[in-house]
C-alpha positions as CSV (number, residue, x, y, z in Angstrom):
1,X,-19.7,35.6,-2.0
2,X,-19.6,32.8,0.5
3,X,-16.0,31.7,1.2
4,X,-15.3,28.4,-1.4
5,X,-12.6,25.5,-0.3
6,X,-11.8,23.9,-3.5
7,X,-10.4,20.3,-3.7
8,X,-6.7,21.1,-3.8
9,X,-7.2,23.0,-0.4
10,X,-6.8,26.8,-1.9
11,X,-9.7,29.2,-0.4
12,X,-11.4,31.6,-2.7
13,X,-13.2,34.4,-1.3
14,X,-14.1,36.5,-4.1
15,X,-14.9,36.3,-7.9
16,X,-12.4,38.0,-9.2
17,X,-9.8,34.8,-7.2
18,X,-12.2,32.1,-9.1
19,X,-12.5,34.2,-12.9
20,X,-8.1,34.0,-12.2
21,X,-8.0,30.1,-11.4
22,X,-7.4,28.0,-14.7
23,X,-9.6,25.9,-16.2
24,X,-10.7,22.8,-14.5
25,X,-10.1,19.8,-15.8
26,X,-13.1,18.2,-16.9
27,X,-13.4,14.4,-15.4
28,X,-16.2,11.8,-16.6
29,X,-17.7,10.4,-13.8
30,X,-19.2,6.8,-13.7
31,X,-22.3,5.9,-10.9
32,X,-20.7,3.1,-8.9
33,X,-23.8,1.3,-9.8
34,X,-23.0,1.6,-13.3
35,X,-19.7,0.7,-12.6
36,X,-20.5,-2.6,-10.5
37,X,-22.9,-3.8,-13.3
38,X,-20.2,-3.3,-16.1
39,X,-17.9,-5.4,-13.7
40,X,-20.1,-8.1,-13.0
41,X,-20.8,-8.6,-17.0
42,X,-17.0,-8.7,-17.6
43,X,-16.8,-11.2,-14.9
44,X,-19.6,-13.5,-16.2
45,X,-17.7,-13.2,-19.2
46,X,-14.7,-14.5,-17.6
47,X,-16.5,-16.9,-15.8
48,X,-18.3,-18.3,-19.0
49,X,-14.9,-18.9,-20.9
50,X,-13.2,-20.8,-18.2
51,X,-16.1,-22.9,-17.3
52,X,-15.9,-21.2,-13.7
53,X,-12.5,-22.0,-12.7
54,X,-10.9,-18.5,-12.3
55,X,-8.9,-19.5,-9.8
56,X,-7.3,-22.5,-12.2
57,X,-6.3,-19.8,-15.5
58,X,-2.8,-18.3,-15.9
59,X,-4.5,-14.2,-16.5
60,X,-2.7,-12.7,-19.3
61,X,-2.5,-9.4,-17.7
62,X,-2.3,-7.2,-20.9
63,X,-6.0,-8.5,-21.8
64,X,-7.3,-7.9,-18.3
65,X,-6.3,-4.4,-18.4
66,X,-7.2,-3.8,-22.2
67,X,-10.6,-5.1,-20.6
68,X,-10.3,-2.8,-17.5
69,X,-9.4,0.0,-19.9
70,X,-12.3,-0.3,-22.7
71,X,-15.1,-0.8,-19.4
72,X,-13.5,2.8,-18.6
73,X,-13.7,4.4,-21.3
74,X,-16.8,3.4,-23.1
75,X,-20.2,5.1,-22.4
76,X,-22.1,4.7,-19.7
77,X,-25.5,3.1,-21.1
């Protein structure tokens, strides 16, 4: 077995070092691409309900990160 570095930096030289290891965590990973697209519609969102004048609202933070969160979470089309 080839010698493994995992991401928190512990070496594992042998498979009976990885069958001992706990079980990974299992994280969803979104294509930047993806990511940039869902950003940009949320933007044009934005920019659609203040006529283009971002810069001129007061942003209620709680909605922005509701937002933030729900772009997160959702599938990836």
């Amino acid at each position: 077995m080839a010698q493994v570095m995992l991401f928190n930096g512990q070496r594992v030289t042998n498979p009976a070092q990885l069958q001992s290891l706990p079980p990974a965590r299992v994280k969803r990973m979104i294509a930047a691409d993806d990511l940039a697209a869902r950003l940009a519609e949320l933007r044009a969102q934005w920019e659609s309900a203040t006529g283009g004048k971002l810069d001129a609202v007061t942003i209620n933070l709680r909605m922005l990160f509701d937002d933030l969160q729900e772009l997160i979470s959702s599938e990836v089309e």
